[in-house]
C-alpha positions as CSV (number, residue, x, y, z in Angstrom):
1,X,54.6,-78.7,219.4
2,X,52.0,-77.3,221.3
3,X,50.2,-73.8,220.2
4,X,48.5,-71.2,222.3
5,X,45.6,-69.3,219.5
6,X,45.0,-66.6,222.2
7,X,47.5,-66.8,225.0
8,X,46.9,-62.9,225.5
9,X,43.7,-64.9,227.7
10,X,46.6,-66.0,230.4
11,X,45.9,-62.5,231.6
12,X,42.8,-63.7,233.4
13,X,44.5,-65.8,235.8
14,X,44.4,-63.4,238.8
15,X,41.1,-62.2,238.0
16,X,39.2,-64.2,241.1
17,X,41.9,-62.2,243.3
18,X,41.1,-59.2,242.1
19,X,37.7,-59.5,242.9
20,X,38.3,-60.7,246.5
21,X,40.5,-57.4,246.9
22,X,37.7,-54.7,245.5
23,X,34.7,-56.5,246.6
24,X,33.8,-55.6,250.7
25,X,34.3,-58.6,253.0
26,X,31.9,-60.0,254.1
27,X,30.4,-59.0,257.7
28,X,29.8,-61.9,259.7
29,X,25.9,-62.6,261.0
30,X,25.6,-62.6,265.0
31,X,24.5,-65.3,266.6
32,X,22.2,-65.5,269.2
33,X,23.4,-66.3,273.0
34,X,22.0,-69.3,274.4
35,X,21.4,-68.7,278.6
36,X,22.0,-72.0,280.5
37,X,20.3,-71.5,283.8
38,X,22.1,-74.7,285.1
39,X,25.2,-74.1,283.6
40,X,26.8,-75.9,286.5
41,X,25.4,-79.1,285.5
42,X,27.2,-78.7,282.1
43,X,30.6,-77.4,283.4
44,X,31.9,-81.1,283.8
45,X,30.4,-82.3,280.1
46,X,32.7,-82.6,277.3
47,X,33.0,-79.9,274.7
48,X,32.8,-80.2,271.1
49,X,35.6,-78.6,269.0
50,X,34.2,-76.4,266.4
51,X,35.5,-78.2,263.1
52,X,38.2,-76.1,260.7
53,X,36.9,-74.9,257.0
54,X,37.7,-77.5,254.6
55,X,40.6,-75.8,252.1
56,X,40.3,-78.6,249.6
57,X,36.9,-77.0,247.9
58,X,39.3,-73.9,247.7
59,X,42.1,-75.6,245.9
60,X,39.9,-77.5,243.3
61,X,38.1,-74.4,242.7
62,X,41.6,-72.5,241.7
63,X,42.5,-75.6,239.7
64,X,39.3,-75.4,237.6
65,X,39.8,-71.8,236.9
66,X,43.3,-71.9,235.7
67,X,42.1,-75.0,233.8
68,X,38.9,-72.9,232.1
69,X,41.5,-69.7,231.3
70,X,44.1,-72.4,229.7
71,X,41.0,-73.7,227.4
72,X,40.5,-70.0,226.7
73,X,43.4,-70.1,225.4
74,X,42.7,-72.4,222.4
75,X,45.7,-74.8,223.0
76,X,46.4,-76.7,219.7
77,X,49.0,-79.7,218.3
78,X,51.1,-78.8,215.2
79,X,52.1,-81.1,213.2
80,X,55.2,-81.4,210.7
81,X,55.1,-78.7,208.0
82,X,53.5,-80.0,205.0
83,X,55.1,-78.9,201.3
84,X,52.0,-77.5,199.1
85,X,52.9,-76.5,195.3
86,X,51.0,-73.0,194.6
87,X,51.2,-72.1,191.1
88,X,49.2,-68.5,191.7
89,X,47.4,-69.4,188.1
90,X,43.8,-68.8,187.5
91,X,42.6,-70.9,185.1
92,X,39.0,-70.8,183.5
93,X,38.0,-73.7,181.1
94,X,35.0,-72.9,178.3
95,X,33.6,-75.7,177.3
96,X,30.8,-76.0,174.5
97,X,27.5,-77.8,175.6
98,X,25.2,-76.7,172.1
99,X,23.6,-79.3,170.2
100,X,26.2,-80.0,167.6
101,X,28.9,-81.3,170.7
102,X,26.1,-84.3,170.0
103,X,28.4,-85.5,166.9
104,X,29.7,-89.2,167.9
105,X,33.2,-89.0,165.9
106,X,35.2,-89.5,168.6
107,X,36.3,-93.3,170.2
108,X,37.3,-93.9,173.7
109,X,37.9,-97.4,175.3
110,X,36.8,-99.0,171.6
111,X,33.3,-97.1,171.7
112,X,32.1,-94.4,169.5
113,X,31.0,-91.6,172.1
114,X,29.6,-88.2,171.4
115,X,32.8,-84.8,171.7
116,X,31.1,-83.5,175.2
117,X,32.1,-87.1,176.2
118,X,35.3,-87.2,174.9
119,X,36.3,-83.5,176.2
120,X,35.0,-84.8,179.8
121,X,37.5,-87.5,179.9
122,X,39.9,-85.9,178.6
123,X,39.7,-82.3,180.4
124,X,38.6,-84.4,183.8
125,X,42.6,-85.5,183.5
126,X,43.9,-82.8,183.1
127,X,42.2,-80.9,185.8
128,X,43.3,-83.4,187.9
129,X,47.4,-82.5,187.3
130,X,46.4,-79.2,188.0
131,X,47.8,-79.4,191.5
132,X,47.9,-75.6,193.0
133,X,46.1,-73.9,189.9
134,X,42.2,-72.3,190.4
135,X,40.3,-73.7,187.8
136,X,36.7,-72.0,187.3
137,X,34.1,-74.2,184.7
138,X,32.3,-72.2,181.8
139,X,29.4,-73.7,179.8
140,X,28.3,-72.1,176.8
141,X,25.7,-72.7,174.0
142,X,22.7,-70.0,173.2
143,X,24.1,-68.5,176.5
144,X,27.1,-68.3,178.1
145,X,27.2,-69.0,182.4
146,X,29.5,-69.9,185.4
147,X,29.2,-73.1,186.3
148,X,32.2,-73.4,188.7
149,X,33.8,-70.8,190.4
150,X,37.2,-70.4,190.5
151,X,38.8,-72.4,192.9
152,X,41.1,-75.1,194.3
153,X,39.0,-77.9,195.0
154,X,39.6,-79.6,191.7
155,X,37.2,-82.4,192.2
156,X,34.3,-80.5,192.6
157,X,35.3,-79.0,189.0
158,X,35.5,-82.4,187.7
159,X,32.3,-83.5,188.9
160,X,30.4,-80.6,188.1
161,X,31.6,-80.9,184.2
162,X,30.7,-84.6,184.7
163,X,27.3,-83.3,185.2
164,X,27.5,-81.1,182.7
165,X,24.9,-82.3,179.5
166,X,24.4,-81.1,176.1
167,X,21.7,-78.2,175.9
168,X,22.0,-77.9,179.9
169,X,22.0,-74.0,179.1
170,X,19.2,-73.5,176.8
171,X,17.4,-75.7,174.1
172,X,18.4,-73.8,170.4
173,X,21.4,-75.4,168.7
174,X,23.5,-71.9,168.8
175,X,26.7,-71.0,170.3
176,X,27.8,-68.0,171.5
177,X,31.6,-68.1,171.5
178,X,32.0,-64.6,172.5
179,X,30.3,-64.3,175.6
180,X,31.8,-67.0,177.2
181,X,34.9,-65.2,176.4
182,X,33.7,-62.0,178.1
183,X,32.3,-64.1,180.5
184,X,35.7,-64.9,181.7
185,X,37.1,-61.8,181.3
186,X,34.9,-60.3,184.0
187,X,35.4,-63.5,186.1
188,X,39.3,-63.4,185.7
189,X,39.8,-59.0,185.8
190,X,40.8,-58.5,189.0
191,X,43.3,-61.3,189.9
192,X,46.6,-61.7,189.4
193,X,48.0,-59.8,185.3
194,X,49.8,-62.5,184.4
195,X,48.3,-65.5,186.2
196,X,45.3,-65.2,183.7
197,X,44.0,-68.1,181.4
198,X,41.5,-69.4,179.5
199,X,40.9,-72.6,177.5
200,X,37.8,-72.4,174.9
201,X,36.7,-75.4,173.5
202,X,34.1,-75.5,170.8
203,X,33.2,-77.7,167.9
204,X,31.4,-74.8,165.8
205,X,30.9,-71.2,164.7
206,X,29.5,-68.3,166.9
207,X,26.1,-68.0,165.7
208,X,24.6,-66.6,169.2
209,X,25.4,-63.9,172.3
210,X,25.5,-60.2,171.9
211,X,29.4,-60.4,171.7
212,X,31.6,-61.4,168.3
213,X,34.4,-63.2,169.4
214,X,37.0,-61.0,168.0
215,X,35.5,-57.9,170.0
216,X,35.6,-60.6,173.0
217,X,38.9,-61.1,172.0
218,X,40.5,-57.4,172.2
219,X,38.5,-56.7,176.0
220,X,40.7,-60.2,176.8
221,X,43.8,-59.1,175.3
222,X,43.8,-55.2,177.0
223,X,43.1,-57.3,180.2
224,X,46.2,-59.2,179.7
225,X,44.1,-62.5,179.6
226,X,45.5,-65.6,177.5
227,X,43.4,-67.8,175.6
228,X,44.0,-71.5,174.1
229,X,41.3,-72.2,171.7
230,X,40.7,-75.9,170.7
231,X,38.9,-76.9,167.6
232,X,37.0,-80.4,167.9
233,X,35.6,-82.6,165.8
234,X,36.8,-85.5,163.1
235,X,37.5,-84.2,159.6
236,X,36.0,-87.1,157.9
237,X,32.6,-89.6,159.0
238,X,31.8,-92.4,157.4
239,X,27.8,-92.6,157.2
240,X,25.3,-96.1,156.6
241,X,22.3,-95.2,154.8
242,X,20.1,-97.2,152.9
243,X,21.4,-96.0,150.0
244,X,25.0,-97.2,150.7
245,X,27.9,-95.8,152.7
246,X,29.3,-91.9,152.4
247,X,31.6,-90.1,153.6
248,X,31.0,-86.3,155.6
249,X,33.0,-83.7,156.5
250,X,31.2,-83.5,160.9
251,X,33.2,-80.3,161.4
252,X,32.3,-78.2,158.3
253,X,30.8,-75.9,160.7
254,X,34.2,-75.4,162.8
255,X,35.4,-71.7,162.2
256,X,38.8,-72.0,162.7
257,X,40.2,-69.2,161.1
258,X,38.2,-66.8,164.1
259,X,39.5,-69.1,167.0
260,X,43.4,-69.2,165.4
261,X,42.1,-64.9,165.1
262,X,41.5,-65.5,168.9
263,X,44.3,-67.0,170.5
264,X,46.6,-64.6,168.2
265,X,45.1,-61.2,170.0
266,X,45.6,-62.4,173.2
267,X,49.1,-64.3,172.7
268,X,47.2,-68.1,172.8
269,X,47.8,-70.6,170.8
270,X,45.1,-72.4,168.6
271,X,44.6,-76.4,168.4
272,X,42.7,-78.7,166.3
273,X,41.6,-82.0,168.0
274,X,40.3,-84.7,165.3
275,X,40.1,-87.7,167.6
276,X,40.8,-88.3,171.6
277,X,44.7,-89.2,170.9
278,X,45.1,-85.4,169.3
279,X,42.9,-83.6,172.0
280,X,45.0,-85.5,175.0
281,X,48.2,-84.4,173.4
282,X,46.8,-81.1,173.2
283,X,45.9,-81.1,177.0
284,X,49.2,-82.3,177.8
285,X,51.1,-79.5,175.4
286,X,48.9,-76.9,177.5
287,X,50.7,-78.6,180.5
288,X,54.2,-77.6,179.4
289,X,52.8,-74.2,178.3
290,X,51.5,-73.4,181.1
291,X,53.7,-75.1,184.0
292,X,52.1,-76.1,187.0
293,X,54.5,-75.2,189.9
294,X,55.5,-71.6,190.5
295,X,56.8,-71.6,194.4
296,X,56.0,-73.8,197.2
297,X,53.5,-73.4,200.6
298,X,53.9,-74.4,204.1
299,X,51.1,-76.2,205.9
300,X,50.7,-77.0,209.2
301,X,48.5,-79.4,210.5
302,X,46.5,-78.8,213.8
303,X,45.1,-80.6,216.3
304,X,42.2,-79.1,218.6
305,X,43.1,-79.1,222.0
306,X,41.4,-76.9,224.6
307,X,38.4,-79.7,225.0
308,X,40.5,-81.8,227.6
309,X,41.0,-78.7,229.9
310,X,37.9,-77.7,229.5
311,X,36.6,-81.0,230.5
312,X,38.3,-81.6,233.2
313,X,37.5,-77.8,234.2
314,X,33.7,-79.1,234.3
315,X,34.7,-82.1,236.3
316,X,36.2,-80.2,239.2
317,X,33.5,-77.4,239.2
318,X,30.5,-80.4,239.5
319,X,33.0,-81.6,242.5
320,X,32.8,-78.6,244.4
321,X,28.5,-78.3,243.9
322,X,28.1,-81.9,245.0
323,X,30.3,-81.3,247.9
324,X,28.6,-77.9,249.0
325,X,25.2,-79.8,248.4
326,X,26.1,-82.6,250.8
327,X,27.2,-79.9,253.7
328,X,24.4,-77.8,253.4
């Protein structure tokens, strides 16, 4: 159907009469008299009739005019309503960039790959189902900063933790759990109570930031923010050396008892991710946690349409000057 933005503009229709009723007519010039001294001589010649005003100009001028006030008017084509899922969640994702995210325990597609690897597979996916969610992108290590804020283009999330690389926010192998936790707290305060979430994912202890985690943890819990923490990292490594093969614990430096501390205070859960199958279950489990669809959006496609009117509104006006140019 067709839409009017600003039909209120129809009300400038008769404004080229109202001028010609305020403004003073025009007072017509005199001509001078010719004297014919043998007008005899002339009485028998044949007169020429004085030609009529063309009304045409007149009409194409009125045309054009309604034609500029109905592209005023912002005429527009909607199309059928189109069914968007809004869930109303804002959801931030805190992911760990230090050095130790380096560890390659973790196998996708038949390769060993490093965990920031692994977690941007597997957190690209799930990003992606979140159809209707804003998801905001955290990177933490010595410091803690925004990298995406919240919002509902979920591809440029994806992409920008694509981009992401270990020691992208500082150099020192430190991680400062806490303030990426306040971090989102002040991002996430003023929307929605219960539409808040976050999901931290670190492979280590917090050994940085001018925040503990725990004190992080009670500023997120009195403002009704929910955190999922996820522990990464294989429990066991074997390792070549020259001296034979060994086995290693790669996530003795995993505190999980804080992060399970964590996700208690602010009514969370905690998770521990070994290897890609157990983080991807984890990311699914988060999906039936926290649903995706909450109620349902209209949209309405639209179609500009005032630049044919307007066009054709230009067309008529250079009609009349050529024609006024050729007759003067």
């Amino acid at each position: 159907m067709i839409h009017f933005e600003w039909p209120w503009l129809m009300l400038l229709l008769p404004l080229p009469l109202l001028f010609r009723w305020l403004l003073p007519a025009q007072t017509p010039v005199e001509q001078a008299a010719l004297k014919v001294p043998f007008l005899d001589d002339l009485a028998g010649a044949e007169t020429t009739a004085v030609s009529q005003p063309q009304q045409w100009p007149l009409l194409l001028a009125a045309l054009a005019w309604i034609l500029l006030v109905l592209a005023g008017c912002r005429p527009q084509w909607l199309g059928e309503p189109i069914e968007q899922a809004v869930s109303g969640r804002d959801l931030m994702l805190a992911v760990d960039v230090s050095g130790s995210m380096e560890e390659r325990d973790f196998i996708v597609g038949k390769q060993r790959v490093d965990r920031l690897t692994a977690t941007k597979q597997v957190a690209g996916d799930f990003i992606a189902r979140r159809v209707g969610d804003r998801i905001g992108l955290i990177l933490f290590g010595t410091t803690a900063y925004l990298q995406t804020p919240l919002t509902f283009d979920r591809q440029t999330v994806v992409t920008l933790l694509n981009e992401a690389f270990i020691g992208i926010t500082d150099d020192e192998p430190a991680t400062s759990i806490g303030d990426a936790i306040g971090l989102a707290v002040k991002r996430l305060k003023n929307q929605q109570a219960d539409s808040r979430v976050l999901i931290l994912l670190t492979d280590g202890a917090n050994t940085a930031g001018e925040v503990s985690p725990l004190q992080a943890a009670e500023l997120a819990a009195e403002n009704q923010l929910k955190i999922y923490t996820i522990g990464i990292g294989a429990d066991e490594m074997i390792v070549r050396s020259f001296f034979g093969s060994r086995k290693i614990n790669p996530s003795r430096d995993l505190d999980e008892r804080t992060l399970s501390a964590i996700a208690k205070k602010t009514g969370g859960r905690y998770f521990r991710a070994r290897n890609t199958q157990e983080l991807n279950k984890i990311y699914q489990l988060l999906d039936e946690l926290e649903p995706v669809e909450k109620d349902k959006q209209y949209f309405r496609p639209r179609t500009e349409l005032y630049h044919w009117p307007l066009a054709l509104a230009l067309l008529l006006a250079a009609a009349i000057a050529i024609n006024r140019t050729r007759w003067t």
